[in-house]
Structures are given as structure tokens and as C-alpha cells.
C-alpha positions as CSV (number, residue, x, y, z in Angstrom):
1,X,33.1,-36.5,-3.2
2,X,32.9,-32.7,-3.7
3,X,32.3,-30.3,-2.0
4,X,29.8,-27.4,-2.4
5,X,31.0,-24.3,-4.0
6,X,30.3,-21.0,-2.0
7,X,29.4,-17.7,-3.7
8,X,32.4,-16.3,-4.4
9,X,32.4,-12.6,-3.1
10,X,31.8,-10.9,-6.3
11,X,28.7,-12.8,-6.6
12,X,27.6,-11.4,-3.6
13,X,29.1,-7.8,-4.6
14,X,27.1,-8.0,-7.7
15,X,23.6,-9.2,-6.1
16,X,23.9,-6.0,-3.5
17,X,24.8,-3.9,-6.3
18,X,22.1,-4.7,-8.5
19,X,19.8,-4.3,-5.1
20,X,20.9,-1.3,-4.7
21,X,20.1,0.0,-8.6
22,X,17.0,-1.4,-7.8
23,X,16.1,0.1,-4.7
24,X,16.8,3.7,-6.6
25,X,14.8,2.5,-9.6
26,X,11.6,2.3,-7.0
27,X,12.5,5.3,-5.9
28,X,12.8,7.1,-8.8
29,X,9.3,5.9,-10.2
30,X,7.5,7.7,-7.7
31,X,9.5,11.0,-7.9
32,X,8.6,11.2,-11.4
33,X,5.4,9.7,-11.6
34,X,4.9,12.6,-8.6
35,X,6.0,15.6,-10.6
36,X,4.4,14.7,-13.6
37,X,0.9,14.9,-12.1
38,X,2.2,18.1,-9.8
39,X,3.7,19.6,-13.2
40,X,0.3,18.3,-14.9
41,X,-2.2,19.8,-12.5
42,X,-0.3,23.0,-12.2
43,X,-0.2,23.6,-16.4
44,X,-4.2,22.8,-16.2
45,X,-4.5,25.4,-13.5
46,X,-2.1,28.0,-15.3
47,X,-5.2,30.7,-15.7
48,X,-6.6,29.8,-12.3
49,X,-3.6,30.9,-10.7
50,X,-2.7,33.7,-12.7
51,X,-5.9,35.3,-11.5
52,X,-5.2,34.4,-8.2
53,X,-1.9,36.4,-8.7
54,X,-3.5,39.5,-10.8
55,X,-6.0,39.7,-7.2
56,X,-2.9,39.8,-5.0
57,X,-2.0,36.7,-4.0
58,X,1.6,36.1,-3.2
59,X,3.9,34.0,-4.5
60,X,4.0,32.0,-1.4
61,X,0.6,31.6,-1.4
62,X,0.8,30.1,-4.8
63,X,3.8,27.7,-3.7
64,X,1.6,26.8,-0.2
65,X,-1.6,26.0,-2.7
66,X,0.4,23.7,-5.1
67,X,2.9,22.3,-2.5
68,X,-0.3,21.4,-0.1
69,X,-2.3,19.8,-3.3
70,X,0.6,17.5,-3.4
71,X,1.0,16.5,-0.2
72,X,-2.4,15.8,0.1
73,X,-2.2,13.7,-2.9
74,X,0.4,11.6,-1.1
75,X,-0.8,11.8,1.9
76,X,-4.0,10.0,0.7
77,X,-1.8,7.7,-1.1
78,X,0.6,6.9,2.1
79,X,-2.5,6.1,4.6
80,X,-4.1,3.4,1.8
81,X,-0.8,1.9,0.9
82,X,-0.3,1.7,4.8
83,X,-3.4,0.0,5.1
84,X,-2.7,-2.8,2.3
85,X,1.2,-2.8,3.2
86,X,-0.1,-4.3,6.9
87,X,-3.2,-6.1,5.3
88,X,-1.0,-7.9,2.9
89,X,1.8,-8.6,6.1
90,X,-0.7,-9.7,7.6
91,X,-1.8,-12.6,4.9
92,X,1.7,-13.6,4.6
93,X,2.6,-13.8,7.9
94,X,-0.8,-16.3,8.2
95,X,0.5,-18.3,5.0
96,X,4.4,-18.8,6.0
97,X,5.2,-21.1,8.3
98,X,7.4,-19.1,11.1
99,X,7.2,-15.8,9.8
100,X,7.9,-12.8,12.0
101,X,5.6,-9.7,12.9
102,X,4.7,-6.4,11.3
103,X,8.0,-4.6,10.4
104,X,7.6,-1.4,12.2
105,X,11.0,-0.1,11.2
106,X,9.9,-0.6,7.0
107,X,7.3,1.7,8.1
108,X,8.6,4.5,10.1
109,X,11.6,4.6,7.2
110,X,8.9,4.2,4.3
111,X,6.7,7.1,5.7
112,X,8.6,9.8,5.5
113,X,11.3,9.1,3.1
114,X,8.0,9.2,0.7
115,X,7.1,12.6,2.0
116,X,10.5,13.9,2.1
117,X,10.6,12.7,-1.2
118,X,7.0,14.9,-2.3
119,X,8.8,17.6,-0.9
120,X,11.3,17.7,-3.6
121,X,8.8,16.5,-6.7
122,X,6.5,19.1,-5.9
123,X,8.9,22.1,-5.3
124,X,10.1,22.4,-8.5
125,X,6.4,23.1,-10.0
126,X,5.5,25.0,-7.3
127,X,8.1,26.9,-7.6
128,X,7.7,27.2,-11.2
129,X,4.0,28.5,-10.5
130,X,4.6,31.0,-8.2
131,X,6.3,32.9,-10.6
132,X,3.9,33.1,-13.2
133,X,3.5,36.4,-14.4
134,X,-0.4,37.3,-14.0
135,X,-0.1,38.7,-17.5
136,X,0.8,35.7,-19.1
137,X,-0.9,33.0,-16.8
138,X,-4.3,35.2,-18.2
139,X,-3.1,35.1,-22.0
140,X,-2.3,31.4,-21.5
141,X,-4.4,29.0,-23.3
């Protein structure tokens, strides 16, 4: 008779590990996808907000405009992904047999990691806008 072989520890070293790669994969998707459609909206909106600068508007202004167009962005994205993250619980929970609740800690970790994280993708264009020179931003085309 044998016995059952156990997962040797690297095993189990390599399964976290290639968790962990994954978990910064799916968090590096959004981060990108995130500035590319920040980056995007602000090289559309070039001439728009060089006038905005040739009529005086600072450049915080300009980094408040574009920072707030991407947090809304998200924010819209956060509350309908909330809503499907606990419809979806829900159905699972009502499929598996002994199942636990809603994970409130998934979401108060989720939530703002996700904004913390628009923070940082929409900085950098923002940042990149508000010093446009009016100028240029007006020649731009």
C-alpha cells in the first residue's frame, strides 16, 4: 500500500508565486488600459485646453479638469462592477452548496486600491496637460 504524496513545498512556493504574478498582471491591465484612455482623451482635447490656458486658466485647473474626468470615469466603472461583483456573489452563493456570504473585506480593499490606483494612471497626463503651452496646444492639429 502507498501512501499519498503531499505537495512538496516548492510546489506550493511556485503556485503562490505564480498567484502573485498574476494578481500584478490584473492589476497592471487596468492601469494601462486607464492611461491610455486618460492619455487618449487628453491628445483629442489638446486645442480645447490650450484655449482654456490662452483665457487664463491655471495649470491646476487643467490638472483638476482631466484628473476629475478620470475619476469619474472610474467611479462609474467602480459603482457597476460593484453592482455585478455582489449580483454574481449572489448567484454563486445560491448555486454552491455551503458557500459563505458577501465578502465585505474584497470590497473595502478592491474599492479604493482601484482609485488609488486612477490616481496614479491619470496623473501622469494630467500632468502632461497642464503644461501645454497655449501656443502650441492652438497650432496643434
Amino acid at each position: 500500500m502507498t501512501t499519498p504524496r503531499r505537495a512538496t513545498p516548492s510546489v506550493r512556493c511556485s503556485s503562490a508565486w505564480f498567484a502573485n504574478v498574476l494578481a500584478v498582471l490584473a492589476t497592471a491591465l487596468p492601469i494601462a488600459g486607464l492611461y491610455g484612455v486618460v492619455a487618449y482623451n487628453v491628445s483629442r482635447r489638446t486645442r480645447e485646453i490650450g484655449i482654456r490656458m490662452a483665457i487664463g486658466a491655471r495649470p491646476s485647473d487643467i490638472l483638476r479638469l482631466v484628473m476629475g474626468k478620470g475619476l469619474t470615469l472610474v467611479g462609474t466603472g467602480t459603482m457597476i462592477g460593484l453592482a455585478m461583483g455582489f449580483a454574481v456573489e449572489q448567484l454563486m452563493n445560491s448555486m454552491l452548496f455551503n458557500a459563505g456570504g458577501v465578502d465585505i473585506l474584497a470590497y473595502v480593499i478592491v474599492v479604493p486600491s482601484m482609485l488609488l490606483v486612477t490616481l496614479l494612471a491619470a496623473y501622469v497626463p494630467a500632468r502632461r496637460a497642464s503644461r501645454i503651452e497655449p501656443t502650441q496646444a492652438l497650432r496643434y492639429e
